[in-house]
N, C-alpha and C positions, 0 to 999 in steps of 0.2 A: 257800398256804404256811403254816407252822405258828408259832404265833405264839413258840416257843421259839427259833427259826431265826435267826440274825442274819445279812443278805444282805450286810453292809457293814458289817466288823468296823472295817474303817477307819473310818471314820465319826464312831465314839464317843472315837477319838483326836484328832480335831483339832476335836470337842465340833461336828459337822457344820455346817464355814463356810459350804459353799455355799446352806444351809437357811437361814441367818442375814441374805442380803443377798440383792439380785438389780441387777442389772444391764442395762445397755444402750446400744448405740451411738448416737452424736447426730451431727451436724455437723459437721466440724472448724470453730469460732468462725474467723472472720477480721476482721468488723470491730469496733470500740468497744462499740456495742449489743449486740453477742453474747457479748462476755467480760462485758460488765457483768452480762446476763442469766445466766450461767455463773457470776458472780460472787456475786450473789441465790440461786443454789437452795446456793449452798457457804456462806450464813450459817445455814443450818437446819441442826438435826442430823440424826447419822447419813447423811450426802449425804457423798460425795466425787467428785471426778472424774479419768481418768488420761487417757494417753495408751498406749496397746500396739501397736505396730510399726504405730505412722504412723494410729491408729483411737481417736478420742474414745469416752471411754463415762460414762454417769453412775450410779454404786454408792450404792444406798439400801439403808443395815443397818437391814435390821425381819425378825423372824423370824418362819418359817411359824406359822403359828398350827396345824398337827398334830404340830413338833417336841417331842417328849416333853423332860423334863429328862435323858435318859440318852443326848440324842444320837439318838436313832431314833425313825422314824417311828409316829402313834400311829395311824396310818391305813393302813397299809403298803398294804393292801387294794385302797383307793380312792385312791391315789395318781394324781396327773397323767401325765400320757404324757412329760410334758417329763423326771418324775423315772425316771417307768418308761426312760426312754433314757439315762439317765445313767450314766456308767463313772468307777469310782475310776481311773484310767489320766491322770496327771497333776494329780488332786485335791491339797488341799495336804498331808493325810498321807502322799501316796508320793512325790510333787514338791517338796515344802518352798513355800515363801510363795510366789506369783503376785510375777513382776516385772515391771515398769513400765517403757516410758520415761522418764514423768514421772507422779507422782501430785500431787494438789492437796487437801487438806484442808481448808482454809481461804479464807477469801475474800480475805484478801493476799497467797497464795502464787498466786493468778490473778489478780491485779492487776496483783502484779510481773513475770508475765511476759507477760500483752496489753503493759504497759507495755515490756517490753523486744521485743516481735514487733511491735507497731506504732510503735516508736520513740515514746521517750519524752515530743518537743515534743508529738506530735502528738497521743498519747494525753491530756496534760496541758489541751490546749487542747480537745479533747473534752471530758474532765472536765467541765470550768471551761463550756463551753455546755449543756452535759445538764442539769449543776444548777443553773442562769440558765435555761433552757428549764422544767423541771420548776417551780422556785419561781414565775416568773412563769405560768405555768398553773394552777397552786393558789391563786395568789392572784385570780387570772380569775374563777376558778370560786367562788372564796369571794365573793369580791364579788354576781356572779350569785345566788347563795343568798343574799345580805342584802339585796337589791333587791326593792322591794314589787311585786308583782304586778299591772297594770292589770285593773279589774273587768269583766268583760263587761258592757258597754253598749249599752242595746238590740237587744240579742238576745231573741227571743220573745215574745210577747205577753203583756200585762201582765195580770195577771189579775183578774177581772170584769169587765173591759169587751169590746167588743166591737166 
């Protein structure tokens, strides 16, 4: 294809989102430890995660490292099969913004709602043990590291003698 060609004029209008992030489906979370865990990858950026008709997914914005500054590929060439099969046919230039059931940005905005899907006693009293569980193991293990070491005693043969 000739490199004048633009295969995907659309592309260059919505400054090519789907080049910019990627995606993927996880688990739907149901207990305490999996929103927590859910709740840790949404204190990093560029992480979000939604819901879309009933299917968790977690959205990492980092951009292809072939996207040109003009919105097109600087690779067209060698492009992946994944993009080689790609159709503007409900992209966000011909479809408007991807909608959500629920999107979460933040790690209080999946806080507040494990907190409200596991009911909020219960979540609360999980809290309150995760981080009693966690402090008291940090401190296990600290102590472990400040505890002197027994030397190996009489082990091997002393040496010159015989």
């Amino acid at each position: 294809m000739s490199e004048d060609v633009d295969p995907f004029p659309l592309c260059r209008q919505c400054q090519a989102k789907c080049c910019r992030y990627f995606c993927f489906q996880i688990d739907k979370p149901g207990s305490f430890k999996e929103f927590e865990n859910l709740r840790w990858f949404l204190l990093h950026e560029g992480i979000s995660a939604h819901i879309d008709e009933g299917n968790w997914f977690i959205a990492i914005d980092n951009k292809c490292r072939r996207l040109s500054d003009d919105g097109r590929c600087a690779d067209y060439a060698n492009r992946p099969v994944i993009c080689r099969q790609y159709h503007t046919d409900g992209c966000d230039a011909t479809s408007g913004d991807y909608q959500y059931d629920e999107l979460f940005t933040s790690a209080e905005q999946i806080a507040a709602y494990a907190r409200k899907k596991l009911g909020a006693g219960k979540y609360d009293r999980q809290w309150a043990e995760a981080c009693e569980q966690a402090e008291a193991k940090a401190s296990a293990e600290d102590a472990a590291a400040r505890k002197p070491k027994k030397k190996d005693v009489g082990k091997g043969k002393a040496k010159g003698k015989r």
